[in-house]
C-alpha positions as CSV (number, residue, x, y, z in Angstrom):
1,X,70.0,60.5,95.6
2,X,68.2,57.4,95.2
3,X,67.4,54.9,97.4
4,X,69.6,53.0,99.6
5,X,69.3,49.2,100.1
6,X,67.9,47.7,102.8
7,X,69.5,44.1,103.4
8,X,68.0,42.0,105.9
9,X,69.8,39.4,108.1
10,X,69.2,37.1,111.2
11,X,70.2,38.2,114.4
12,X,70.9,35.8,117.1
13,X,69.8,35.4,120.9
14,X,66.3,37.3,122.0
15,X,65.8,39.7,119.0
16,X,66.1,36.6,116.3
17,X,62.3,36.5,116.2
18,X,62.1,40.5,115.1
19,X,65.1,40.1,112.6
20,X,67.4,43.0,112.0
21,X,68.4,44.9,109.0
22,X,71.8,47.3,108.1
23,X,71.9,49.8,105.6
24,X,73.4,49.5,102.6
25,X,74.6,52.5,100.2
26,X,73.5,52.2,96.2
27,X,76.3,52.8,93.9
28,X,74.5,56.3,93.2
29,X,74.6,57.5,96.8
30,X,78.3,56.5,97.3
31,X,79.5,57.2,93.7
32,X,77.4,60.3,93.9
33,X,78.9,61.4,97.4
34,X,82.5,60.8,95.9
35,X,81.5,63.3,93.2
36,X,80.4,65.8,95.3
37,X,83.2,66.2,97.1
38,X,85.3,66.1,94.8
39,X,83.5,68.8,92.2
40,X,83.0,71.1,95.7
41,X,86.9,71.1,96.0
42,X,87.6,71.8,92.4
43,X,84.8,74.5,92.7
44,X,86.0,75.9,95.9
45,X,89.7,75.8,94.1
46,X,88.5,78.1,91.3
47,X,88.3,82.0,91.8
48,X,84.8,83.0,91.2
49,X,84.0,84.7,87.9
50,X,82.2,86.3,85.1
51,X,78.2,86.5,86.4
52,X,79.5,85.9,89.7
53,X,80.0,89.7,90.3
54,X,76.3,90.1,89.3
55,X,75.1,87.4,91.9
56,X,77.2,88.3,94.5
57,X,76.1,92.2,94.0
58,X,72.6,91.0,94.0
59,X,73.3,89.4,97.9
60,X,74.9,92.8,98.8
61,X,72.0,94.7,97.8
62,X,69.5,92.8,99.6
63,X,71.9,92.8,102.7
64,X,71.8,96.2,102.6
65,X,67.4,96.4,102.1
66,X,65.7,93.6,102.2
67,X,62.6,94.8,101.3
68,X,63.6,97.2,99.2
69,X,66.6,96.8,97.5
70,X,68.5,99.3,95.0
71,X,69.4,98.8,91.2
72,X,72.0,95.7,91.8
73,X,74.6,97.4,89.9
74,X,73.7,101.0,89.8
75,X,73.0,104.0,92.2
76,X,69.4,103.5,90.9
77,X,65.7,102.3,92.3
78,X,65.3,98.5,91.8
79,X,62.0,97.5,91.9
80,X,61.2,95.3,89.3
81,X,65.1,93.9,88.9
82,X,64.4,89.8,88.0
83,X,67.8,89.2,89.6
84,X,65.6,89.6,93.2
85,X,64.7,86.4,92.8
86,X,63.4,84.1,96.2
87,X,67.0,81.9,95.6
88,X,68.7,85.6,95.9
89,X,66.4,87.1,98.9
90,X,66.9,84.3,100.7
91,X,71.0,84.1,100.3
92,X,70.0,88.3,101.3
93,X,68.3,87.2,104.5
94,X,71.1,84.2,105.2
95,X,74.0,87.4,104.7
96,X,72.0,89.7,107.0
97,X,71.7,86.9,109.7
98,X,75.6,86.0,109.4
99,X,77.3,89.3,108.4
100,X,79.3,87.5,105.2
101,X,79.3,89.6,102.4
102,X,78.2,88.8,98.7
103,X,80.6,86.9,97.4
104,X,81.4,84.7,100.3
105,X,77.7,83.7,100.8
106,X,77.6,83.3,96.7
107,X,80.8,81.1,97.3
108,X,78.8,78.6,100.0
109,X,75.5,78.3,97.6
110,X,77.5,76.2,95.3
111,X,78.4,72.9,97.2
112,X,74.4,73.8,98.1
113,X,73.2,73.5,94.6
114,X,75.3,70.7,93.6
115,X,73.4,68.4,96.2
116,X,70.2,69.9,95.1
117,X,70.9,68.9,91.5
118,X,72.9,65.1,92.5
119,X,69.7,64.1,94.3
120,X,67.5,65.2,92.1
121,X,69.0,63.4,89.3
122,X,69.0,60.8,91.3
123,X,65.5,60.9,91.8
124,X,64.5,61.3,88.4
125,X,66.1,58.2,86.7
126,X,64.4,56.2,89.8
127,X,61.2,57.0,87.8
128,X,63.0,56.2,84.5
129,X,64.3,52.8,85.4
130,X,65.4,50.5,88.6
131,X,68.3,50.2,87.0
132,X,70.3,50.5,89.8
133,X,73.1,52.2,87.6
134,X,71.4,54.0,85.8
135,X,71.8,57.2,87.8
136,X,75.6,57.2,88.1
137,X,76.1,56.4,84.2
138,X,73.2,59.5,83.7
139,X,75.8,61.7,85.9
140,X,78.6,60.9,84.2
141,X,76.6,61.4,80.3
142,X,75.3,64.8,81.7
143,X,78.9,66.1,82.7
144,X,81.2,64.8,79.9
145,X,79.1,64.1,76.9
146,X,78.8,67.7,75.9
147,X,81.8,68.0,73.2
148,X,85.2,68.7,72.1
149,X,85.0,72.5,72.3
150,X,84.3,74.1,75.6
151,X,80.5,75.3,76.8
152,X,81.1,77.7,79.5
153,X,77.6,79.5,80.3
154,X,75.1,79.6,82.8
155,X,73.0,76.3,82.9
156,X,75.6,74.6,81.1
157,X,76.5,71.7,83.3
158,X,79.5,70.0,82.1
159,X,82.3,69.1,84.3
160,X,84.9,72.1,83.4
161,X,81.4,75.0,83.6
162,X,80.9,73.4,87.0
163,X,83.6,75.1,88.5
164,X,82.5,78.3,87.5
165,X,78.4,78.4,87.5
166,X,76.9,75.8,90.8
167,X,76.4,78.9,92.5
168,X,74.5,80.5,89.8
169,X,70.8,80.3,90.4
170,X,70.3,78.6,87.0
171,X,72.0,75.6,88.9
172,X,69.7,75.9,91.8
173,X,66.8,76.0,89.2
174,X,68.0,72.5,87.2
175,X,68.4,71.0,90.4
176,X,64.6,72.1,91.6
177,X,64.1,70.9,87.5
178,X,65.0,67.4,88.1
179,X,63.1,67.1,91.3
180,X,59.8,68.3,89.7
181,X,60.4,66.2,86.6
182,X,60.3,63.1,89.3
183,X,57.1,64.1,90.8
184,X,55.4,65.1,87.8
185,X,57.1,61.6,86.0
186,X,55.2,59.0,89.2
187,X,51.8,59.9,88.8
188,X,51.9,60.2,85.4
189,X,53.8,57.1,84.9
190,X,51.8,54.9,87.5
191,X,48.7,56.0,86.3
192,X,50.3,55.0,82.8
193,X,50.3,51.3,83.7
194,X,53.8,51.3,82.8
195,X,55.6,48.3,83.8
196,X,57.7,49.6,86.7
197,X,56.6,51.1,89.4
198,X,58.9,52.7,91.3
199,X,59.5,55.7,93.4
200,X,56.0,57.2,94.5
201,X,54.5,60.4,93.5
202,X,51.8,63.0,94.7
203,X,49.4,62.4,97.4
204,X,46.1,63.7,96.9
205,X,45.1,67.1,95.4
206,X,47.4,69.1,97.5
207,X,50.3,67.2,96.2
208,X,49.5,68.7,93.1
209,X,49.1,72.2,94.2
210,X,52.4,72.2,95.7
211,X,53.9,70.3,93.0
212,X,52.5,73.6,90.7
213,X,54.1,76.1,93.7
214,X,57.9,74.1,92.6
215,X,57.0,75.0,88.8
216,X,56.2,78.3,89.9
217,X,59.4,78.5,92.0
218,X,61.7,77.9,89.2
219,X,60.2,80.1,87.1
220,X,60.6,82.6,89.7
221,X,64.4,81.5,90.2
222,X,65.4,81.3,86.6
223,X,62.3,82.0,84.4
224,X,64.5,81.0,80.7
225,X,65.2,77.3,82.9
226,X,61.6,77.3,83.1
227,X,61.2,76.7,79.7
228,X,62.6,73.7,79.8
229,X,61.4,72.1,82.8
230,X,57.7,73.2,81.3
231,X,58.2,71.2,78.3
232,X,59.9,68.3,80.4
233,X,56.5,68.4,82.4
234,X,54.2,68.3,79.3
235,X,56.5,65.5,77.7
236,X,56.1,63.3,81.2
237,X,52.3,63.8,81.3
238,X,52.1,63.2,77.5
239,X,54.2,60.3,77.7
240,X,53.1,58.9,79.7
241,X,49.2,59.5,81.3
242,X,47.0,57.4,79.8
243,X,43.7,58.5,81.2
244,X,41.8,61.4,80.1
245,X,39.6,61.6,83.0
246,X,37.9,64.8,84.1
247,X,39.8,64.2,87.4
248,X,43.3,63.8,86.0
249,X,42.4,66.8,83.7
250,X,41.7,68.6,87.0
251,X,44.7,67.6,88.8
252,X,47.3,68.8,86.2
253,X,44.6,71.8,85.8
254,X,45.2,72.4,89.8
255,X,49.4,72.2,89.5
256,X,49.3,74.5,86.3
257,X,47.2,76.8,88.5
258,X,49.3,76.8,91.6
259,X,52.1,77.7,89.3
260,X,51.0,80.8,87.6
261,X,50.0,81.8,91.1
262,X,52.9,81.5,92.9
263,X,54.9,83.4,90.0
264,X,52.3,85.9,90.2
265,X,52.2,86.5,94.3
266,X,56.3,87.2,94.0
267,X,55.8,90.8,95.5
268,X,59.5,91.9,93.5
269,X,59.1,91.6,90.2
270,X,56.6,90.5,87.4
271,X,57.9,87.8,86.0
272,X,55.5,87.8,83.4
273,X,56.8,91.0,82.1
274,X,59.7,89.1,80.4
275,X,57.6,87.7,77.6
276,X,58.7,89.4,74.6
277,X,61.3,91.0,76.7
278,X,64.4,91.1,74.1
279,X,67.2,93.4,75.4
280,X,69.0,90.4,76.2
281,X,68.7,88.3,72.7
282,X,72.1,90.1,71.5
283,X,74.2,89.2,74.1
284,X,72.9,85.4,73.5
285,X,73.4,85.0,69.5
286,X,76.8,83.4,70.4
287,X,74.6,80.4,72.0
288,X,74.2,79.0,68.4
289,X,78.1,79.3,67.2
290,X,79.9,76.3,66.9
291,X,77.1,73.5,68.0
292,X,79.0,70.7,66.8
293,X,81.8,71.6,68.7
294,X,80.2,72.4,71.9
295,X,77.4,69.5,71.7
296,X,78.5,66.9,69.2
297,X,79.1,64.1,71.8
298,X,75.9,64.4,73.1
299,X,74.6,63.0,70.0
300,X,75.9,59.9,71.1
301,X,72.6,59.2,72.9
302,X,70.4,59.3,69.7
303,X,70.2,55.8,68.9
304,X,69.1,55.4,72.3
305,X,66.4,57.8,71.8
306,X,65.5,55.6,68.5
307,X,65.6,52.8,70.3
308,X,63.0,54.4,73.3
309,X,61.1,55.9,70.6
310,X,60.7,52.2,68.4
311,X,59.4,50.4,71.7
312,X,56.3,52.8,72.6
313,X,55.3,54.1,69.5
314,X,57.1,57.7,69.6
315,X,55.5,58.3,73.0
316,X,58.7,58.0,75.3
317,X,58.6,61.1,77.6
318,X,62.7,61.3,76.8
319,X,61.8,61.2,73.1
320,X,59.1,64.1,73.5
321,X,60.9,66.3,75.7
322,X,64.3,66.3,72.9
323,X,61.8,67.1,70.2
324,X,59.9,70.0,72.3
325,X,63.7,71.4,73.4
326,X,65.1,70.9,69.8
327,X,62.0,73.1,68.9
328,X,62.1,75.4,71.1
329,X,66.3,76.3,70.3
330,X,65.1,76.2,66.8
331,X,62.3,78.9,67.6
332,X,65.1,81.2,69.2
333,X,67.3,81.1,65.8
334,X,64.5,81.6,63.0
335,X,62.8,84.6,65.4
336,X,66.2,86.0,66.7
337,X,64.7,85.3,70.5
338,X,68.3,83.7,71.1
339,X,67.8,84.0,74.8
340,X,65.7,80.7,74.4
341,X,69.1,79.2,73.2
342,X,69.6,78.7,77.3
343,X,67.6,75.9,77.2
344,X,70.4,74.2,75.2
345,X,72.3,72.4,78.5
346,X,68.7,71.0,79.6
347,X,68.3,70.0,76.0
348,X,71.1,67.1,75.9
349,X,69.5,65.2,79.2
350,X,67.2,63.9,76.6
351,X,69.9,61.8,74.7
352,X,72.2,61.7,77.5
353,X,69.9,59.9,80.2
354,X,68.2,57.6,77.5
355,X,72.2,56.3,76.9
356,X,72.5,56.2,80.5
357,X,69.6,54.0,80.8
358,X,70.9,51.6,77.6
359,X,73.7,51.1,78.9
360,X,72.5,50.2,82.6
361,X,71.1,47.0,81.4
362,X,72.1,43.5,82.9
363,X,74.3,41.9,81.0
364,X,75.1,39.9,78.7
365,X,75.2,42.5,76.1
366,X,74.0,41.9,72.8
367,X,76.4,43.4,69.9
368,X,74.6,46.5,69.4
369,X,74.6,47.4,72.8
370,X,78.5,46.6,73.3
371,X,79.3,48.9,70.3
372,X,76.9,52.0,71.8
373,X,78.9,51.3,74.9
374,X,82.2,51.3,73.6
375,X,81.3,54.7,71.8
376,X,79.8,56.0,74.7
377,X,83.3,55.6,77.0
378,X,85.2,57.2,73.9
379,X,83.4,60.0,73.5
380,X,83.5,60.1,77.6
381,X,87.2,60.2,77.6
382,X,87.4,62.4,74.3
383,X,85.2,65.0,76.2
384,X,87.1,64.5,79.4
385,X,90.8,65.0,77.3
386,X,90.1,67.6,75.8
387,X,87.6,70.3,77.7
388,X,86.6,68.4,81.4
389,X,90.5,66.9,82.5
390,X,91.6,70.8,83.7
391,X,88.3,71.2,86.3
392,X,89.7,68.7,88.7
393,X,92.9,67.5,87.8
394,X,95.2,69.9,89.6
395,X,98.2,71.7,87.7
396,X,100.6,70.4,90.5
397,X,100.4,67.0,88.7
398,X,98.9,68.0,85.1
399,X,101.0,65.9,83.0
400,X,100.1,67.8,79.6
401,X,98.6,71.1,80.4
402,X,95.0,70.6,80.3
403,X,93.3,73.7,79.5
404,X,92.1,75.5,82.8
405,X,89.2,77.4,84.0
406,X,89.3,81.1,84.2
407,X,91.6,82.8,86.6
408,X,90.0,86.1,87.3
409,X,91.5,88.6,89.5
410,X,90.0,89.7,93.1
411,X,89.4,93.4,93.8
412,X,89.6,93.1,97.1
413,X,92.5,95.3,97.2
414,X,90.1,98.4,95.4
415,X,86.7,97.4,97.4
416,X,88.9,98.0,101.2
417,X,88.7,101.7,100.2
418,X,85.3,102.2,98.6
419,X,82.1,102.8,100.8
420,X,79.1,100.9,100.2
421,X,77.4,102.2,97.2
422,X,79.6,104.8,96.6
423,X,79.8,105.0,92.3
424,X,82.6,103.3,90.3
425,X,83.6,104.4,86.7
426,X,86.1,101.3,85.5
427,X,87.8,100.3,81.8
428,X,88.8,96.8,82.7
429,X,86.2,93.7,81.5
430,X,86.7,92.1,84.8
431,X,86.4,94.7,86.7
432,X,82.8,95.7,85.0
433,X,82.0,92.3,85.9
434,X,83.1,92.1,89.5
435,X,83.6,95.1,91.6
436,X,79.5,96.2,91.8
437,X,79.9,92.5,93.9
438,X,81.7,94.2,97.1
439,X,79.0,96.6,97.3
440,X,80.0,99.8,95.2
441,X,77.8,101.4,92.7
442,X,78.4,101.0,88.5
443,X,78.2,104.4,86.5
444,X,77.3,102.3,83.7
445,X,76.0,98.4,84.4
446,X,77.4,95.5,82.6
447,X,74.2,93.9,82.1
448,X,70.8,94.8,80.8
449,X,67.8,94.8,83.6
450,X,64.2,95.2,83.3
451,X,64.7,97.4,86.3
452,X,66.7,100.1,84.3
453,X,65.2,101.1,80.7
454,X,67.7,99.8,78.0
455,X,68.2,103.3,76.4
456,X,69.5,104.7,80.0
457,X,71.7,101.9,80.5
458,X,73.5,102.6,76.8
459,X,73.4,106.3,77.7
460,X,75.1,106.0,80.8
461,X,77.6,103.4,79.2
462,X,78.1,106.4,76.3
463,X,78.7,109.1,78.9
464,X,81.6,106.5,80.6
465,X,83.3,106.6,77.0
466,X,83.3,109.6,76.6
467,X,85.1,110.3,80.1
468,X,87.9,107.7,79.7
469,X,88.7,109.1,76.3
470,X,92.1,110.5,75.9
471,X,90.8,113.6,74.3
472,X,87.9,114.8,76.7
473,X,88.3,117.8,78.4
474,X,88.5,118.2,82.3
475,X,85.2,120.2,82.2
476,X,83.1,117.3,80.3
477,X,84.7,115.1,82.7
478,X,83.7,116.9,85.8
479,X,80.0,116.8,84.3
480,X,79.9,112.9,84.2
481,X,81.0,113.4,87.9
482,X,78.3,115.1,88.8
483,X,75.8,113.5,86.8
484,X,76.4,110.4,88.1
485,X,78.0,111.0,91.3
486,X,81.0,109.7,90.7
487,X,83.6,109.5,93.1
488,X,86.2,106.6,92.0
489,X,87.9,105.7,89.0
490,X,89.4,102.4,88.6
491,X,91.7,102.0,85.7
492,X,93.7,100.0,83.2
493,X,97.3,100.8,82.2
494,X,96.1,101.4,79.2
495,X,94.0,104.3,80.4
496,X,95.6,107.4,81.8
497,X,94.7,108.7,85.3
498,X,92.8,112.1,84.7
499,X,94.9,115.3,86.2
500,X,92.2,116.0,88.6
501,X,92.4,112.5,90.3
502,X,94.1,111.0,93.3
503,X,95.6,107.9,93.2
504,X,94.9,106.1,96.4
505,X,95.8,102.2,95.4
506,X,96.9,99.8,92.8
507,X,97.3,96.1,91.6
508,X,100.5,94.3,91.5
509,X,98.6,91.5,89.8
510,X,96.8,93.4,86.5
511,X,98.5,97.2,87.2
512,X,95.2,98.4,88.0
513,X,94.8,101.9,89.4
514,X,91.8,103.0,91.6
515,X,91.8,107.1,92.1
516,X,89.3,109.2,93.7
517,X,88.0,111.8,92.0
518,X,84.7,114.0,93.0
519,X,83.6,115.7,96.2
């Protein structure tokens, strides 16, 4: 976070002459403190779900082989899975040294990434402004000025996602965003002549090279958030860098460098192997459905942008990273790449930190400024009513029934009987989703990987249809078995157990049957 104030005062008798000095929190660090103790209990409060089963099956996998870790989801090689990510080898490593298992060490990184991403938010609008706050109004803009319909996806910070995605590594990533924004924003601002001068930046040429390694680290963590924070980067630099000197050519040279190298030295995966990589643009069409509704209060930040963009000439780094992010989203929709429709969360700090910063200003206000204000808190409290109010406020004492986040089952109850890697044929959606995160195997995976060609995976999924329908015959049945080495079914009521099964367990909670079936 940024900061803290350091108020000096006399101190009497012998150490008068040296003077004294006490801390003294900003309203960012206390404000910001307050916050995240209170999001890490409403997180902490909320059963983990949807990608979580992905993550935490990543963790197991790498607990299981460090080095050398299997198919996340599938009784298959992995080599070459993006998932394997440095943020997921090392929560591997931390579940080796401890003994937790996947979701548990999942369920610690997200207090963890939510004081990555508060300090460096905190960080970044230091370089913005002194405003001293400037930061907590930016917070709030970033969590409730999204809209009146709810945004629930990974890298989608609002207030009601939090509760579902900080332990996702695309939180990690935004965090690490925000931090490199900050360094890359100094230099380039200081060297700018800009008026303020605040927090400093890089320190000679290896400042920059490890400034490039961070770039290069995010891309590794989540390579779609690296988008974003490349174009946040240029707009800084843009923005603000005034000289053209072969020596601040060759500095930005030297990060750019650093960064390609540091993607390219990650020993467990390619990341450059995603360019053009589109087996997961289907599942992301949905990104571009109901905009207004998801994003519309965001908007609220645009005459703020005007504003910025009237004083220096178009040349505001906020100004030039909204236009680069707006297209960028656009790119996704006309070429149906609708992956790049991630970026959309990273796309409203633009808007929402330029309001932040407005509205920091000393007072007295002049009219303008009180109207942006007062439209600022209403779409605040409209976003907060109607999508945000349900993340923290607890249903104990919910006067109206505020809309909640999901409430996904556990399959803990199935996972007690299933060996490690042992295969997993299941009907349920949440199930798909979650029970490759205890450590068995998926006959079919829920989610497309680099690591596992796209036909195989629809193959496999085609072969699982065809044993859970009604009409197959023990015999065809019995060949899915063996194909895939099958040796547990985990069912819905609506699907029958097959004659050949044994039912070992079930859930009081969804009716849920696991049976064993196979060798």
């Amino acid at each position: 976070m940024s900061a803290g104030v350091l108020v000096r005062r006399t101190v009497p008798g012998a150490t008068a002459l040296r003077g004294g000095g006490s801390w003294r929190p900003t309203p960012y660090q206390l404000l910001g403190f307050l916050f995240w103790l209170v999001m890490s209990l409403a997180y902490w409060r909320v059963p983990l779900c949807c990608d979580a089963g992905q993550h935490a099956a990543v963790v197991e996998r790498l607990r299981a082989d460090l080095l050398r870790p299997r198919h996340p989801m599938a009784d298959l090689p992995g080599a070459g899975s993006p998932y394997y990510s440095p943020f997921a080898v090392a929560q591997g490593a931390f579940a080796r040294l401890t003994g937790l298992g996947g979701w548990e060490v999942v369920k610690l990184a997200g207090p963890l990434n939510l004081l990555v991403l508060l300090t460096g938010i905190g960080r970044f609008v230091r370089v913005l402004t002194p405003r001293r706050w400037a930061p907590v109004l930016a917070l709030a803009a970033m969590t409730l000025l999204w809209g009146t319909e709810r945004a629930w996806w990974s890298g989608y910070l609002g207030l009601m996602s939090m509760t579902g995605t900080l332990a996702y590594p695309s939180a990690f990533a935004i965090g690490l965003t925000f931090w490199a924004w900050a360094l890359t924003g100094a230099p380039a601002r200081d060297a700018g002549a800009v008026r303020y001068v605040g927090p400093g930046g890089l320190r000679g040429l290896s400042g920059y090279a490890a400034l490039g390694v961070l770039y290069g680290l995010i891309l590794l963590v989540h390579p779609i958030t690296s988008v974003a924070a490349a174009l946040g980067a240029v707009a800084l630099v843009a923005g603000w860098q005034r000289g053209r000197r072969p020596a601040v050519v060759g500095r930005w040279a030297l990060a750019c460098g650093a960064a390609l190298l540091a993607a390219r030295a990650w020993p467990y995966f390619d990341v450059f192997a995603l360019v053009g990589d589109g087996s997961v643009d289907a599942m992301h069409r949905r990104l571009y459905r109901d905009l207004a509704g998801q994003f519309g209060l965001a908007l609220l930040g645009l005459p703020a942008l005007w504003l910025r963009a009237r004083r220096t000439a178009w040349r505001d780094p906020l100004v030039l990273m909204f236009a680069l992010d707006c297209l960028v989203v656009a790119y996704g929709w006309v070429s149906g790449h609708y992956t790049y429709g991630r970026i959309l969360g990273l796309a409203l700090v633009p808007p929402q930190f330029a309001l932040a910063v407005e509205l920091a200003a000393a007072r007295p206000w002049p009219v303008w400024r009180r109207l942006l204000g007062g439209a600022a808190a209403a779409g605040a409290c409209a976003g907060f009513l109607t999508v945000h109010a349900g993340a923290v406020v607890p249903a104990a004492v919910d006067p109206v029934g505020f809309e909640r986040p999901p409430d996904w089952p556990t399959y803990e109850w199935a996972a007690r009987h299933i060996g490690p890697g042992e295969v997993v044929i299941t009907d349920g959606y949440h199930a798909v989703h979650a029970i490759a995160g205890y450590g068995p195997n998926l006959a079919a995976p829920a989610w497309p990987d680099p690591a596992l060609d796209e036909r195989e995976r629809l193959r496999r999924a085609a072969d699982v249809r065809a044993y859970l329908d009604p009409a197959s015959m023990r015999a065809e049945r019995a060949a899915v078995v063996r194909r895939y080495r099958v040796r547990w079914l985990l069912l819905t009521p609506r699907n029958r157990v097959p004659e050949e099964a044994v039912v070992v367990a079930w859930s009081r909670r969804t009716g849920e049957v696991l049976a064993r079936v196979g060798g």
